[in-house]
LUMKOL-158044 format. One record per atom (N, C-alpha, C): x negated, y negated, z negated; residue in three letters. Coordinates in steps of 0.02 Angstrom, whole numbers, plus 50000, padded with zeros to 5 digits. Last residue first. Layout:
REM LUMKOL-158044
XYZala
...
***
This chain:
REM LUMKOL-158044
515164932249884unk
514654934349823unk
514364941449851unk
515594920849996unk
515564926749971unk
514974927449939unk
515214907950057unk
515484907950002unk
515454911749956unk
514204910750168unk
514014909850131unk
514354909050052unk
514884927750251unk
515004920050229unk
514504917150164unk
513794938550346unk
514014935850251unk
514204929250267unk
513034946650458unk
513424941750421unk
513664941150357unk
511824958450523unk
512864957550487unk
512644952750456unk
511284956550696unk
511344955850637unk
512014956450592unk
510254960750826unk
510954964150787unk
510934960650730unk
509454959050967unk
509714956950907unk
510304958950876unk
508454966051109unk
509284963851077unk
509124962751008unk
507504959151238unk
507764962051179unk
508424962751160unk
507404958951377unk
506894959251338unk
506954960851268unk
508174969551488unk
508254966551428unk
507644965851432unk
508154962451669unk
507904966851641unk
507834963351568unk
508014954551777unk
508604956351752unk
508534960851692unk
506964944351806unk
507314952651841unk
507734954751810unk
507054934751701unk
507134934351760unk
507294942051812unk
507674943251542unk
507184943351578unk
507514940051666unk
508844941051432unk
508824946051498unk
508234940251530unk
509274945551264unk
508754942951292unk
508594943751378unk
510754944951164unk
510414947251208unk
509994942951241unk
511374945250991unk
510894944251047unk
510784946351080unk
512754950150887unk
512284952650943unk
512224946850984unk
513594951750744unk
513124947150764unk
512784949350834unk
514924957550632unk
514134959650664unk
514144955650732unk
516004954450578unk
515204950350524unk
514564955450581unk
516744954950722unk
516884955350648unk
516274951450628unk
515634952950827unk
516344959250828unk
516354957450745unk
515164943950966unk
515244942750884unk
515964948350883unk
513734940551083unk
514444944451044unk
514444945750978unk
512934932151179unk
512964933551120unk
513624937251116unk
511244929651292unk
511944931551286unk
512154932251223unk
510314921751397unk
510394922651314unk
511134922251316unk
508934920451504unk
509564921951491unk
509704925251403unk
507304914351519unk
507424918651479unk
508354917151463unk
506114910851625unk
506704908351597unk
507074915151561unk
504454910151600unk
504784913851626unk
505574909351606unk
503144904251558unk
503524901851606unk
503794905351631unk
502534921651491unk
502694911951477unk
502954911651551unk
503754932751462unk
503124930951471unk
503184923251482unk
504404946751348unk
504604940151390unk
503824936851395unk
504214964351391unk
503884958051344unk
503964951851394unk
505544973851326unk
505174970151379unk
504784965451360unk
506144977351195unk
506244979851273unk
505664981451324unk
506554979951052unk
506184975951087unk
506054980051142unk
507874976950937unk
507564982950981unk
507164977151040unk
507924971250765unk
507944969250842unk
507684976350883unk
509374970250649unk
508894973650671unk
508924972450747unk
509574961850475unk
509664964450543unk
508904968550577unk
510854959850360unk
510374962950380unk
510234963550456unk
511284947550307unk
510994952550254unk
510614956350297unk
511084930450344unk
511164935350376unk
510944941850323unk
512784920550297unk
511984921250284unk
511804929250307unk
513134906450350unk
513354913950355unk
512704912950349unk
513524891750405unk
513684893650357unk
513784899950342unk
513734890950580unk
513624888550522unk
513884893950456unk
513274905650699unk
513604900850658unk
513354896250603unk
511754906950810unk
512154908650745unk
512584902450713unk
510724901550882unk
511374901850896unk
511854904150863unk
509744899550794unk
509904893150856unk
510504895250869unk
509214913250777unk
509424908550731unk
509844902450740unk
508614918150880unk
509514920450883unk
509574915250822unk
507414911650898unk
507944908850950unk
508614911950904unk
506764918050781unk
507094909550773unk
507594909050844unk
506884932750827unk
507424928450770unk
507604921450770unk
506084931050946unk
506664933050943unk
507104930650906unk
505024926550884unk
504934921150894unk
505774924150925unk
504224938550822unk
504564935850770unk
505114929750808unk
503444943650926unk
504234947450910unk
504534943750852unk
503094934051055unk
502674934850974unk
503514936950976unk
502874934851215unk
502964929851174unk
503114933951117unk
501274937651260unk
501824936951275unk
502294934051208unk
499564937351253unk
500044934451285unk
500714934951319unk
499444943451116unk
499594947651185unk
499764944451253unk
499164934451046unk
498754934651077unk
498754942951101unk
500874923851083unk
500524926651023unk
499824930851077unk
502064911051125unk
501404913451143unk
501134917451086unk
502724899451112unk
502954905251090unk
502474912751083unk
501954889351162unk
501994888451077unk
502364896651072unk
502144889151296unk
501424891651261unk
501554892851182unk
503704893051350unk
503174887951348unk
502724892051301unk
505034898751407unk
504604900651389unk
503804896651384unk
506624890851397unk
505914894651446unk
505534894251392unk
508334899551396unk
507744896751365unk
506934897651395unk
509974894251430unk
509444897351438unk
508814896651392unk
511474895251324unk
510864890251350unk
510234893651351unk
512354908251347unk
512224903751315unk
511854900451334unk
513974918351372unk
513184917451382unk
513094910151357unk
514354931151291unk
514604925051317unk
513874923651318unk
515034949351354unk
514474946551309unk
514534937551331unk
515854965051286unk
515764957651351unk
515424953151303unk
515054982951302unk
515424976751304unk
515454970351328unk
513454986251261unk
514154988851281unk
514554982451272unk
512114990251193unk
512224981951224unk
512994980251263unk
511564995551026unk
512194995251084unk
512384988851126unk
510014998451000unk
510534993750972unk
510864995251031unk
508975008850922unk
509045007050980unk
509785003050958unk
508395013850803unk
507895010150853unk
508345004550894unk
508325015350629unk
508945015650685unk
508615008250722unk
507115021550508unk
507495015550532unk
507955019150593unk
506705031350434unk
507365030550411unk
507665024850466unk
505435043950428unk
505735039950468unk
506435037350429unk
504465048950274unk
505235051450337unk
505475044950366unk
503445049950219unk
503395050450287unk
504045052550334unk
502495043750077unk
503445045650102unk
503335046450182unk
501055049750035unk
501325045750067unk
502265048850090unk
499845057850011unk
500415059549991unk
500945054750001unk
498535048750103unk
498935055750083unk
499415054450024unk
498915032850206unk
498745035650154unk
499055041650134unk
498445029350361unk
499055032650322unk
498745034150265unk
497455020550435unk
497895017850409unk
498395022150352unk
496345032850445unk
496215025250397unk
496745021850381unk
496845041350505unk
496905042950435unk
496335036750414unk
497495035750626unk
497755038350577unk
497605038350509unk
496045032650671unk
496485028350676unk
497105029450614unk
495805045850718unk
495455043050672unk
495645035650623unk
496575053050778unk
496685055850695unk
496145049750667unk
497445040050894unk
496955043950887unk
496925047650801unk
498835036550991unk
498585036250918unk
498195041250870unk
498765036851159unk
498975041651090unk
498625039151031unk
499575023351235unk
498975028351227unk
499165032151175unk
500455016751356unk
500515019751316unk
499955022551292unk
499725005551501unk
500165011551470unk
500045011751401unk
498834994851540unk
499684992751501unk
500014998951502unk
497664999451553unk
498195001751624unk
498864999851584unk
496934991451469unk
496774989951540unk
497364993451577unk
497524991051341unk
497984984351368unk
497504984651455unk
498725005651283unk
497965003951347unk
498044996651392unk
499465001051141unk
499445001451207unk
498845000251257unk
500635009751018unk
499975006651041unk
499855007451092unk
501965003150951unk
501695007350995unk
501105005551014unk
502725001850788unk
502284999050831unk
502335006450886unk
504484999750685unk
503985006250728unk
503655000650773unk
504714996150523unk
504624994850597unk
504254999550640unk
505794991150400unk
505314996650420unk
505364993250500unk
506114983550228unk
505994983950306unk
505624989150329unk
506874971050095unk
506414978850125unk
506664977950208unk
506734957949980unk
506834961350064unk
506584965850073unk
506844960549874unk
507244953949885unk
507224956149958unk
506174968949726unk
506214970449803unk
506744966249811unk
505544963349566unk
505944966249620unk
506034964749690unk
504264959549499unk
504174965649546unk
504804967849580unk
504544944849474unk
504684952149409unk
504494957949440unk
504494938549588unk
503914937749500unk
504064942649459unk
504984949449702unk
504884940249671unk
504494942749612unk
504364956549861unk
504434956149793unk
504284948749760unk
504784961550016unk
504594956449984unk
504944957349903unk
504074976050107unk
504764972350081unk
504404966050055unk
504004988250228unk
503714981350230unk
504254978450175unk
503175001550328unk
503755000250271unk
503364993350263unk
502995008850520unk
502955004350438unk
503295004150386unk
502135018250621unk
502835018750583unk
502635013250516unk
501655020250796unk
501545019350716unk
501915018050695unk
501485032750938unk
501945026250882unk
501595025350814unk
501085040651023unk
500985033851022unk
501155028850975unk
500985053350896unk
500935049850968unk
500745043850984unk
501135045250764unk
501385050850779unk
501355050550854unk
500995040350588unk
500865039750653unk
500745046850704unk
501575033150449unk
501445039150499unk
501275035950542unk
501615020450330unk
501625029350330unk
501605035350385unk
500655009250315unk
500805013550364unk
500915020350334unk
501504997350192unk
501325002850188unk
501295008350258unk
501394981850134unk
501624984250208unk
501144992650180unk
502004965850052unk
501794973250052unk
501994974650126unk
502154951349967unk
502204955250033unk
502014959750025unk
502704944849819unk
502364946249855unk
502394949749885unk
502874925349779unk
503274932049787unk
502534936449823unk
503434911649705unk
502704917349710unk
503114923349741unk
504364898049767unk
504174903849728unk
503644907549739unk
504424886349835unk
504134886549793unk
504084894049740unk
506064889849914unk
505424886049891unk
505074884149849unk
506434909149901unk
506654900449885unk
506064896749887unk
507054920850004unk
506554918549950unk
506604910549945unk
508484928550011unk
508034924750045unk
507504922649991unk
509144946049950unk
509244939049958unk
508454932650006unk
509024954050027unk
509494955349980unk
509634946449952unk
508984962050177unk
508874955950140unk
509524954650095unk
508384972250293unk
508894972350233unk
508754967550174unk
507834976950447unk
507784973350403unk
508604972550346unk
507044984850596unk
507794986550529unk
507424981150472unk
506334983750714unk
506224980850658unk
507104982350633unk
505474987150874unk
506064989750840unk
505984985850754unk
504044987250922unk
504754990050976unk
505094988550927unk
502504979250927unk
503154979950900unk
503824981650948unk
501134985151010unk
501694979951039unk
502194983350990unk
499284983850966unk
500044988350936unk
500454980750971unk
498234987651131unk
498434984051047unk
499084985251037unk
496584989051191unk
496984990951150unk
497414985651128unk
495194987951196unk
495774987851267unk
496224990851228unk
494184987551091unk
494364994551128unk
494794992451165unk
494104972151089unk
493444975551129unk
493784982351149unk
495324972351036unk
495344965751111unk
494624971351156unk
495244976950906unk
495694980350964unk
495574976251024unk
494324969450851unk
494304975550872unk
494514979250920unk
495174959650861unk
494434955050893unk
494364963650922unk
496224959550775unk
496524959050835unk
495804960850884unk
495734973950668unk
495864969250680unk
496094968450752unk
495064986250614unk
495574986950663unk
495714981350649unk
494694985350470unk
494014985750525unk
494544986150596unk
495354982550358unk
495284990250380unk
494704991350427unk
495614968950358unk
495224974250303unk
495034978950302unk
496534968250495unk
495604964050499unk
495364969250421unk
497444976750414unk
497174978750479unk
496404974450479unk
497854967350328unk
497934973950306unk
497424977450386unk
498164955150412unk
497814955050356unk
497604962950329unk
499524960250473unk
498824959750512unk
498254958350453unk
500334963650373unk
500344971150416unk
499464967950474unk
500514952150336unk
500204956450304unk
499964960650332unk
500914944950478unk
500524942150432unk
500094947250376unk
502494950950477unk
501774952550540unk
501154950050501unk
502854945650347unk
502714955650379unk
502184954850404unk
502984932450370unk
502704936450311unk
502364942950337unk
503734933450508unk
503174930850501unk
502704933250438unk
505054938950408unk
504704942850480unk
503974939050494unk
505414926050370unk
505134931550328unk
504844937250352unk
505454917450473unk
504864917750441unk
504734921550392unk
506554920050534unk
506024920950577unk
505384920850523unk
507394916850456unk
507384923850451unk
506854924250485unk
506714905950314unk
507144906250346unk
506934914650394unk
506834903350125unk
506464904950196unk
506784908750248unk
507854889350073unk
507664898850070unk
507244898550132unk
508394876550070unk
507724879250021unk
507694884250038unk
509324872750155unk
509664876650087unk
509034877650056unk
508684870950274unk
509054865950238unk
509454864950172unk
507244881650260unk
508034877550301unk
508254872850279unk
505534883450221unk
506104884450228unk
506624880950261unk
504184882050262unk
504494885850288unk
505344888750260unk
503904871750236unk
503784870250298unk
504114876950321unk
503524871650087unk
504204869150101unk
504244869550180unk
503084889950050unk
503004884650076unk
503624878050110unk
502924902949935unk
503414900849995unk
503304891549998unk
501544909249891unk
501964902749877unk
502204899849945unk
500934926349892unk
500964915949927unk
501544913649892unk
500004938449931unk
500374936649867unk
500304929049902unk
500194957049994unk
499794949049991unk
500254944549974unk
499404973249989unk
500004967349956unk
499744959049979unk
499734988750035unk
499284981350056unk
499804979150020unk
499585006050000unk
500005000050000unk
499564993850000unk
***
C-alpha cells in the first residue's frame, strides 16, 4: 500500500469548499504516479522502454467530498496484473483513518512504438503486487451507451488537456461531464469506460442522458468513434 498525505487546496475546490470530481481522480492519478517514480517505473522509465499504462475504466464511490483545508490521505494498492492489464485499489482517508472515497481502476500497458497492447512482464509484476494481497477484481468495465442521447456543445481539444501520452489526461473526462451536470446534485458514484484516446485539435461531440439519479456522458471522436462514456448517480443536494 502507497500513501500520500496533502492538504486539500483552495484551488482545488467548487463553490461549496469540497474538492471537486475531476480532482479527486487527479489525487489517484497523482499517487498511483508518485508510487511508480519510487518503484523505479516512472513516466522518464517507461518513455526509454516504449512503453506506458493508458487508464480503460475507473468505478468510483464517494462517500463524501473532502473539504478545504483538510489533511486527508491517498492510497493506491496494485493488486494484480494479468496480461496486459493492471488492476488498482485507490480511496481517500480523513484524519481519523476513515475511507471518504474508495476506487478501483484497470490500466493497460502499451508498446508506445507499435501502439499495441504488450504483456505485463513477472518482473514488472512482482515489484508492483505485493504477496498476500486481495486479488479479486470487483470493478464493472463497460457502461451501456443504448438509447436516445441529447447533444451538447462541442469541445476542442487544446494543449492544456494534454497529459504526456499526448492525449488528453483521463481525469480531464470528469471536469468536462462536470460542465454539464445539473445544479445542485452531488455525484456518489461514478464510473468512466475509456475508449479511444481523444487527441489535440480534434473536436470532440458530447452527448448526455439522464434516466432517474443516473447521469450518462458521451464522448464521440471526429470518426465517429466513442472516446468515452461517463456514468454517474446523483443525489440531490438536499437529501441526507
Amino acid at each position: 500500500m502507497y500513501e500520500m498525505k496533502i492538504k486539500v487546496r483552495y484551488s482545488e475546490v467548487d463553490q461549496s469548499g469540497v474538492a471537486r470530481l475531476h480532482q479527486i481522480l487527479e489525487y489517484f492519478q497523482d499517487c498511483g504516479m508518485f508510487q511508480s517514480e519510487e518503484l523505479g517505473l516512472g513516466v522518464e522509465e517507461d518513455q526509454k522502454n516504449h512503453r506506458a499504462w493508458y487508464l480503460i475504466a475507473w468505478n468510483v464511490k464517494i462517500i463524501r467530498h473532502p473539504k478545504m483545508s483538510e489533511h486527508i490521505t491517498v492510497t493506491t494498492q496494485a493488486y494484480k496484473m494479468r496480461g496486459f492489464y493492471g488492476y488498482r485499489r485507490y480511496s481517500i482517508l480523513d484524519e481519523e483513518g476513515e475511507a471518504i472515497v474508495l476506487a478501483e481502476a484497470i490500466w493497460i500497458l502499451m508498446d508506445t512504438k507499435k501502439m499495441l497492447p504488450m504483456k505485463v512482464s513477472k518482473e514488472i509484476a512482482d515489484i508492483y503486487v505485493e504477496k498476500d494481497v486481495d486479488t479479486t477484481v470487483r470493478i464493472n468495465r463497460k457502461i451501456d451507451d443504448n438509447g436516445e442521447w441529447k447533444q451538447q456543445e462541442s469541445i476542442e481539444v487544446t494543449k492544456q488537456y494534454l497529459d504526456s501520452n499526448n492525449h488528453v489526461n483521463n481525469t480531464v473526462y470528469a471536469l468536462w461531464s462536470e460542465d454539464v451536470l445539473s445544479e445542485n446534485v452531488n455525484v456518489k458514484e461514478v464510473r468512466i469506460d475509456y475508449r479511444k484516446a481523444a487527441m489535440f485539435k480534434e473536436t470532440i461531440q458530447v452527448f448526455t442522458q439522464q434516466q432517474e439519479n443516473i447521469f450518462k456522458v458521451k464522448y464521440i471522436k471526429p470518426d465517429g468513434e466513442v472516446a468515452a462514456l461517463v456514468e454517474m448517480i446523483l443525489q440531490k443536494q438536499e437529501e441526507k
